[in-house]
N, C-alpha and C positions, 0 to 999 in steps of 0.2 A: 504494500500500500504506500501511498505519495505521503510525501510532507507535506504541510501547506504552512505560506508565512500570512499573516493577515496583517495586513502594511497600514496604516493610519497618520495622517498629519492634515494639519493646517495650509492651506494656500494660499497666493496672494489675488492670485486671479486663475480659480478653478478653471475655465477654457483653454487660457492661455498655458497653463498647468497639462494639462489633456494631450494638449497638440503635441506637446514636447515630450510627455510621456510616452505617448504612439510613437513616437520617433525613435524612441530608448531602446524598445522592443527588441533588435537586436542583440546590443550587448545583455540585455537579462538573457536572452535563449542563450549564446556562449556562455554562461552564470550557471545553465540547467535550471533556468527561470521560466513559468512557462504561464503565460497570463489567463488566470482564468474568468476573473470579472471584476472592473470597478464601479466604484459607486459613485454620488455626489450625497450628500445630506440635506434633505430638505430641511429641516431646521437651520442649519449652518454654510450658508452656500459655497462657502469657500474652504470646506474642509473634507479631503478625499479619502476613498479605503478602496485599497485594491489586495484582492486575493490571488497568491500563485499558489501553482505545486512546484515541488524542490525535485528534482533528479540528481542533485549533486550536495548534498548537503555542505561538505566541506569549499565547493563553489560560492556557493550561496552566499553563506557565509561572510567570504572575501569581498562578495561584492558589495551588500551592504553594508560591509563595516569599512568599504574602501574612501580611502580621504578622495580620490575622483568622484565620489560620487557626492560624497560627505560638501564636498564644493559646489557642485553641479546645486548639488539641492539648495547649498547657501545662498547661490547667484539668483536662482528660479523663484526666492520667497517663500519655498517649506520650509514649516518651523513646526515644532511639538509633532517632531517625529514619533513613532509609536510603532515596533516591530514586534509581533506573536510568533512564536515557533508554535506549530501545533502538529501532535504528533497521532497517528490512530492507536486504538485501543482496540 
């Protein structure tokens, strides 16, 4: 069975957030990142959740804890990152 991360943060402008995340899409599948749905919040319009599954856990891993990415996110306006490991039972 998959792993799954359930990814959470804040945005500065949820669309413009979106467009660049579609664009990311690659380097996550290189990661063993494999996008399965994101959300937007209705209550909070500029705050995203997207769920992968993991094929590479020790990937994965790297990639979100990578300072490239850790920038990338700084530049784009995510703040009050929010990363779940979640593992099946």
């Amino acid at each position: 069975m998959a792993t799954h991360v359930l990814w959470q943060a804040d945005v500065a402008d949820f669309d413009a957030w979106l467009t660049v995340f579609r664009q990311d899409k690659a380097n996550r599948k290189a990661a063993g990142i494999t996008d399965l749905n994101v959300w937007s919040d209705p209550d909070q319009k500029n705050h995203a959740v997207a769920l992968f599954a993991i094929t590479d856990l020790n990937k994965a891993r790297a990639f979100f804890g990578s300072e490239e990415l850790a920038m990338h996110l700084e530049r784009d306006g995510v703040t009050h990152i929010s990363i779940k490991l979640l593992t099946p039972v």
